[in-house]
C-alpha positions in Angstrom: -34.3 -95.7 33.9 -35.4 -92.3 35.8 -35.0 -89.1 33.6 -32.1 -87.1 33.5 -32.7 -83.9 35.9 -32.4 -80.5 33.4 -28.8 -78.8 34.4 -29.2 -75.6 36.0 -29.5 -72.3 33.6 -31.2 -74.9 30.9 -34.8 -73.5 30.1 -36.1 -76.8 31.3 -34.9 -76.2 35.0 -37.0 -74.6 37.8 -35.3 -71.9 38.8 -35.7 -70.8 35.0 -39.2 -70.5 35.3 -39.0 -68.2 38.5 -36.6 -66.0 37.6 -38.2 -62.4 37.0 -37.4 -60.8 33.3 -35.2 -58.5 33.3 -36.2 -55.5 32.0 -34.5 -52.1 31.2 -33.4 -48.9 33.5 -35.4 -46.1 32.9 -33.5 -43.4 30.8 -34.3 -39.7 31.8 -36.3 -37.7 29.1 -33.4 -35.9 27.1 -33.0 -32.2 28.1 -33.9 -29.4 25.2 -31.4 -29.0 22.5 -30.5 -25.4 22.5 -27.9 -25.4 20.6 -24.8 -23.3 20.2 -25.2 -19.6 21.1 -24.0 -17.5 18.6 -23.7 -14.5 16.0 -25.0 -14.1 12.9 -24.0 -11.1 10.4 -27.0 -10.4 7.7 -26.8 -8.2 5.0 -30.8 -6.8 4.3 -32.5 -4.2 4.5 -35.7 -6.4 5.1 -35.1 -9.6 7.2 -37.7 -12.2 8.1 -37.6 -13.9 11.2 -39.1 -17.1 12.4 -42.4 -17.3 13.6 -41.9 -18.9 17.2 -40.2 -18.0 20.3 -36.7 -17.0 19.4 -36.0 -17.9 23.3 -38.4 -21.7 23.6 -39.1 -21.8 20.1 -43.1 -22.5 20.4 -45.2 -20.4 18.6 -45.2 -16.4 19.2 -47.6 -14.5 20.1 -45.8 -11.4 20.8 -42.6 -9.3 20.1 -39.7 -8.1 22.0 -37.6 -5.0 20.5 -33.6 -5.7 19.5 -32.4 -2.2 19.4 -28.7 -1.0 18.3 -28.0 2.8 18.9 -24.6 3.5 16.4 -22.7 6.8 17.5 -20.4 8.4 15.2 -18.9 12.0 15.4 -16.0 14.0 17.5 -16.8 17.4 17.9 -20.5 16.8 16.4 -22.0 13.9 17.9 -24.4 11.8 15.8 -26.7 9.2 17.0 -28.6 6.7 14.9 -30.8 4.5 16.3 -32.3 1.0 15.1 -34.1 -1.6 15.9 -36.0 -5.0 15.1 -39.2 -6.9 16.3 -38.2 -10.0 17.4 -40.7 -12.8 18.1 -41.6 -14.1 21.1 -44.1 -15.9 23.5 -46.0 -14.5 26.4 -44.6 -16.5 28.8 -40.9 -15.6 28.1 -41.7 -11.5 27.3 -42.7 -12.2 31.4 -39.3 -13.5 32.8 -37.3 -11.4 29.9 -39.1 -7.9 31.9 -38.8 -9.8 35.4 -35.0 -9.9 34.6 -34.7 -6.5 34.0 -36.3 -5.6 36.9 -34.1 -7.8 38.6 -31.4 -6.5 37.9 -32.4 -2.7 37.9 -32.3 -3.1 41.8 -28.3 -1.9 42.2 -26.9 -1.3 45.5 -26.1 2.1 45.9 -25.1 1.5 49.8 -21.7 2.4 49.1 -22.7 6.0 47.2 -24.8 6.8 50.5 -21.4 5.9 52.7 -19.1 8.4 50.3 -21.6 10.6 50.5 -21.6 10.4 54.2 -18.0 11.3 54.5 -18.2 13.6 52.2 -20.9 15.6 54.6 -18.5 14.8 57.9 -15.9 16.3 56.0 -17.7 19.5 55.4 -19.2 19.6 59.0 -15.7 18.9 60.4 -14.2 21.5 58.1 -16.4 24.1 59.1 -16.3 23.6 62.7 -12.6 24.0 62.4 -12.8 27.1 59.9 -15.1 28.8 63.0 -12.4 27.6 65.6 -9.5 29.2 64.0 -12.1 32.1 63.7 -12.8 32.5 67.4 -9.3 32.2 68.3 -8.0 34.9 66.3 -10.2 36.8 67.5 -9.5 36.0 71.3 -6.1 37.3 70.7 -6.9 40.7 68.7 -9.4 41.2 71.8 -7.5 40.4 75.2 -10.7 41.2 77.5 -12.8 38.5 76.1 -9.8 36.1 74.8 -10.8 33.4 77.3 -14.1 33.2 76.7 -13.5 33.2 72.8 -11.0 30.6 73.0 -13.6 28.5 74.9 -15.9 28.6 72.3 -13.7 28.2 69.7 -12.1 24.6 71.3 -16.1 23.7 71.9 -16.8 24.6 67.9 -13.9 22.1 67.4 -15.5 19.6 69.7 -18.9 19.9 68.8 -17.6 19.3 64.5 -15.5 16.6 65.5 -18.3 15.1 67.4 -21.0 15.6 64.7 -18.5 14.4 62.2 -17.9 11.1 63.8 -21.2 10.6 64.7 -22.4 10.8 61.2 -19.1 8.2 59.6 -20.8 5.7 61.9 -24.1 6.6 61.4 -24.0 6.2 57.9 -21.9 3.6 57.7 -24.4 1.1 59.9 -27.1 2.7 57.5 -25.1 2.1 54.2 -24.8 -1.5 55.5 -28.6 -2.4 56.4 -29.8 -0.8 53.0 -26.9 -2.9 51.0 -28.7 -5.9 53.3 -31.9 -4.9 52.3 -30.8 -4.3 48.3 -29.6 -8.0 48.0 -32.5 -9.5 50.0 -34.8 -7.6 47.4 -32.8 -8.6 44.3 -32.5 -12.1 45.4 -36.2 -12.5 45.7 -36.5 -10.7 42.1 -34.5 -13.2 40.6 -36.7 -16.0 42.2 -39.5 -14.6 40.7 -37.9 -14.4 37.2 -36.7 -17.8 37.9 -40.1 -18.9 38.6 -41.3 -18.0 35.3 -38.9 -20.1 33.6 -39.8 -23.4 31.3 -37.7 -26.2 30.8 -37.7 -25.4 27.3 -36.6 -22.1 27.8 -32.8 -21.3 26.9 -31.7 -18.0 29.0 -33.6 -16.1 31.8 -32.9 -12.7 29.7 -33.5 -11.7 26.2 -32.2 -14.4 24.1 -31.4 -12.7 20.7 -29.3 -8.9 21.0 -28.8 -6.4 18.1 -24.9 -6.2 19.0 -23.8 -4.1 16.1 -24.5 -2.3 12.6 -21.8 -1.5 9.7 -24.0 -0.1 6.8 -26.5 -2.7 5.6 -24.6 -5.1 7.6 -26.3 -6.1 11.0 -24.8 -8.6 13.6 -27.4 -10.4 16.1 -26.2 -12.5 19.0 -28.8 -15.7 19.5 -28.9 -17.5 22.9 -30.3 -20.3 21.0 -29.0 -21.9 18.6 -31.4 -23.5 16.8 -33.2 -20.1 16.2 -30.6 -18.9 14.8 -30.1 -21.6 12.0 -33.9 -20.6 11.6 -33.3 -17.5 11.2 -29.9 -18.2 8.9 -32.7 -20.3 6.7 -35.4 -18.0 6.5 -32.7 -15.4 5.4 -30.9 -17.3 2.9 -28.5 -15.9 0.8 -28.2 -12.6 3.1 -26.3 -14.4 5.7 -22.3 -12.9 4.9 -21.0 -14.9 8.5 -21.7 -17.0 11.5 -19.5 -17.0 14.6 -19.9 -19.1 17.6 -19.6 -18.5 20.9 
């Protein structure tokens, strides 16, 4: 009697033995847990603060300065000013300052075109003030009334002239430097964009002195897990804890 055949997806058939194993999709490497930005009010007078990056959290090796100026006063005004040395690494002091510099670049394109109008007002009011000049004078002095009217409709001319000129003159200029502005900032942020690590969990500073009632002081942390490092290492001093 010949031997039964094995049944198709039986381990004794064929095609069992060349079927590849299947083996699982690669996962993606899980992104850095940040996680939730937010504020957290202390009561101290002394406060300890974590030794590693309050923005990548690996260890420090520097310090950035969280300063809160308080201003209090009507007619006298009082200004008290205070700050804390925050931890951080070299790398992220590096795209903290290339931020700043960033965004120091403003466009001041449209104060150059206000400006501009401002002078073309002047000129053209001038020209006009010397007009009105010459032609009050052409008619207290009849003999020379022509030629003083002359020169005052060409002092017209001549401001209304300059005064255009100038509108469109500035206003081309105020144009290529607002270009120019936003070609430089862009390439500023690249840079500071550059700098930036995986790990790393804002392009700016990541922890801000926002404000300061008595002993009480309220920092805002990018990174959330600094900041329940920083809640621990300040235990019992902690008085709240807001998110974002």
């Amino acid at each position: 009697m010949p031997p039964l055949a094995a049944r198709p997806g039986s381990p004794d058939h064929p095609a069992a033995e060349r079927a590849p194993p299947q083996t699982p999709a690669a996962q993606p490497p899980p992104g850095p847990d940040h996680g939730i930005p937010c504020s957290v009010n202390v009561s101290a007078r002394v406060l300890r603060w974590p030794p590693c990056c309050a923005c990548c959290l690996r260890p420090a090796d520097a310090y950035l300065e969280a300063s809160h100026t308080r201003v209090t006063g009507v007619r006298v005004i009082r200004t008290d000013a205070r700050s804390w040395r925050v931890p951080y690494c070299k790398n992220c002091l590096r795209h903290v300052d290339a931020d700043e510099n960033a965004r120091s670049i403003t466009d001041t394109g449209a104060t150059v075109w206000i400006l501009g109008i401002f002078l073309a007002i002047v000129i053209l009011t001038g020209g006009g003030i010397l007009a009105v000049g010459l032609i009050l004078a052409a008619r207290a002095m009849p003999g020379a009334g022509n030629v003083t009217l002359t020169a005052g409709v060409i002092a017209i001319v001549i401001s209304i002239a300059c005064s255009v000129t100038m509108i469109v003159g500035e206003f081309r200029w105020s144009r290529s430097f607002a270009d120019d502005t936003r070609r430089r900032r862009r390439r500023a942020e690249q840079k500071a964009e550059s700098l930036v690590f995986p790990c790393c969990c804002i392009l700016g500073p990541a922890v801000a002195y926002t404000n300061r009632y008595g002993s009480v002081h309220t920092f805002r942390f990018a990174n959330g897990q600094y900041a329940l490092r920083f809640a621990q290492e300040n235990a019992g001093k902690v008085v709240g804890i807001e998110t974002d």
